[in-house]
C-alpha positions in Angstrom: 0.0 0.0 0.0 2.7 2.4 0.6 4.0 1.8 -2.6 0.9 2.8 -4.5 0.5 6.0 -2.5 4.1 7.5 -3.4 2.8 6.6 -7.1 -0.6 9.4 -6.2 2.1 11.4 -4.6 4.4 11.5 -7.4 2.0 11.8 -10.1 0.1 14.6 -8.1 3.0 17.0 -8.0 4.1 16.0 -11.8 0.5 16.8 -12.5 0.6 20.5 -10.5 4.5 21.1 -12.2 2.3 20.5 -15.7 -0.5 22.6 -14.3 1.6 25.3 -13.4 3.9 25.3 -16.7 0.9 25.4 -19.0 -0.7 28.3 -16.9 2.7 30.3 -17.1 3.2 30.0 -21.0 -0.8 30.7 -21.1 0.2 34.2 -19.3 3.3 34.7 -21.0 1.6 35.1 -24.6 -1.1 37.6 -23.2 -0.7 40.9 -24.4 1.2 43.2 -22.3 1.0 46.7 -21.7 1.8 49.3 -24.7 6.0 49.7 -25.2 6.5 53.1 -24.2 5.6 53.0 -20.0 1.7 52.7 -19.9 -1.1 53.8 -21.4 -1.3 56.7 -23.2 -4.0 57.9 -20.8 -1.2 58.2 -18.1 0.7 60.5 -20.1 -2.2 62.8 -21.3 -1.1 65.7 -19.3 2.4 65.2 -20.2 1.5 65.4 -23.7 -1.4 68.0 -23.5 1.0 70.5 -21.5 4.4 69.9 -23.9 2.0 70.6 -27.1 1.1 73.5 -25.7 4.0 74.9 -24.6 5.2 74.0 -28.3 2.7 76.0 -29.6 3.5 79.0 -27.5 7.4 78.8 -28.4 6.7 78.5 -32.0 4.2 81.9 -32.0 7.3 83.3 -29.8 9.8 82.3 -32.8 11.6 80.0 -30.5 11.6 77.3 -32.5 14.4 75.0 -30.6 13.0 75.8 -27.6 9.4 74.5 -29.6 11.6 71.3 -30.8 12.5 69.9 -27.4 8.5 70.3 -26.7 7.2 68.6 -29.7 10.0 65.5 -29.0 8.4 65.5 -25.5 5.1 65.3 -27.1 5.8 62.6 -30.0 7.2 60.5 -27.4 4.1 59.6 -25.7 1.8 60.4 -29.1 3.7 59.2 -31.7 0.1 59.0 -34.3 -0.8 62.5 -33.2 -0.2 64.6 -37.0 -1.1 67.9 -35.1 2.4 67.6 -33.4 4.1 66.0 -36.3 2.8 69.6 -38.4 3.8 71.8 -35.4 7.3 69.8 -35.7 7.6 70.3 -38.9 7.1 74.5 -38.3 9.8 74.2 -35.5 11.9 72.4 -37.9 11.7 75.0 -40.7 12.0 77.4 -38.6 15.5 76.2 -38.2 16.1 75.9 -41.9 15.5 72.7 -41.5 13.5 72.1 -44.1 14.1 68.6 -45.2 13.5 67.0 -41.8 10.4 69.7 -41.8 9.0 68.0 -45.4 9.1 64.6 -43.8 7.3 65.7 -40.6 4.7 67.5 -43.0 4.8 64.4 -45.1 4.2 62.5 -41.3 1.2 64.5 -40.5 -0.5 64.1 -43.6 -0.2 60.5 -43.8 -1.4 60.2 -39.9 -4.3 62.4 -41.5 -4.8 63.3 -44.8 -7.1 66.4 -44.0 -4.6 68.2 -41.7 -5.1 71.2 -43.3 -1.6 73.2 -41.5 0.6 70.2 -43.1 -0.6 71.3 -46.3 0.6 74.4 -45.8 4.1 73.7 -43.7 4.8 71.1 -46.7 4.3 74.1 -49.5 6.9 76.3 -47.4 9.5 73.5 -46.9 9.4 72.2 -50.9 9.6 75.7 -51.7 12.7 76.6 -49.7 13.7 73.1 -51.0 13.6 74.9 -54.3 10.7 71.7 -55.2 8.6 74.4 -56.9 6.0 71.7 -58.3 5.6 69.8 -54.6 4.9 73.1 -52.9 2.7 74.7 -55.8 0.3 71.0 -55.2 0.5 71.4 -51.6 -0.7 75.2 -51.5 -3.5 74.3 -53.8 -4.9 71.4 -51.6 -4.4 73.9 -48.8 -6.1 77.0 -50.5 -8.7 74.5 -51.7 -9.5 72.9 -48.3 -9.0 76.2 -46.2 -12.4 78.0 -45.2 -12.6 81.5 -46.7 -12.1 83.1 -43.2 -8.7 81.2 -42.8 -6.2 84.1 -41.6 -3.5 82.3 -44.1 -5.8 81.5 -47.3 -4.8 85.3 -48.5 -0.8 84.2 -48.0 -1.7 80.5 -49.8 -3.4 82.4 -53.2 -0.4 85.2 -53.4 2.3 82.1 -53.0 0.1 80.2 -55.7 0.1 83.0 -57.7 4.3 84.0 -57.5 5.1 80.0 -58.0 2.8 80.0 -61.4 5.5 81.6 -63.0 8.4 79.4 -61.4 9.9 76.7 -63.5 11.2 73.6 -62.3 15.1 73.8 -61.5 17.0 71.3 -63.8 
């Protein structure tokens, strides 16, 4: 009899060591949090307070100053485009206007109807000296903007000086 009851013994702890392995791979494939530290709910202030100190240092012209702010927000909102437009303006700027395009670029893939991305995107091909880029960009802006928009004026005259620009060879 003694015998018999080392077998339930020994077959009852290999059973609970199976028990247990299959339960820990179970929890291992669960999804974990987001990469990053958290939800993005537990960075909302973070990001809502950087984006708008970003805004404030780029209607200042301090557009490093609105750089480090707009990092700080893409960090923790990586698929927000109004940031990845603001960076872009921080960017240009700093005559930065190739890492500007590709935030633009950023923005309007994140949303296509982001209508300052448009615009940013006009200014950076056109210091780019990409004539044809910016004149499609300040169309799609001029022809999305609402007539009260403070920059539709600026769009039409840019529209209008780039008509007679060739492309550069």
């Amino acid at each position: 009899m003694s015998a018999s009851r080392r077998d339930v013994r020994m077959l009852g702890v290999l059973l609970t060591a199976s028990l247990v392995a299959i339960g820990g791979a179970g929890i291992a494939l669960l999804p974990g949090p987001p990469a990053g530290g958290g939800t993005p709910a537990a960075h909302a202030d973070d990001v809502d307070i950087a984006f708008r100190q970003g805004v404030a240092m780029l209607q200042a012209r301090e557009h490093g100053h609105a750089l480090t702010a707009f990092h700080r927000v893409l960090k923790f909102a990586p698929d927000m485009p109004e940031a990845h437009a603001n960076m872009g303006f921080a960017l240009a700027g700093l005559g930065r206007h190739r890492e500007a395009r590709a935030y633009f670029e950023g923005a309007l893939d994140l949303r296509p109807a982001q209508l300052n991305a448009y615009y940013g995107l006009a200014v950076a091909a056109e210091a780019m000296g990409d004539f044809e880029t910016a004149r499609g960009a300040m169309r799609t802006y001029a022809h999305l903007a609402p007539a009260a928009d403070p920059f539709r004026r600026r769009a039409e005259a840019a529209l209008w000086e780039w008509s007679e620009r060739k492309p550069s060879p």
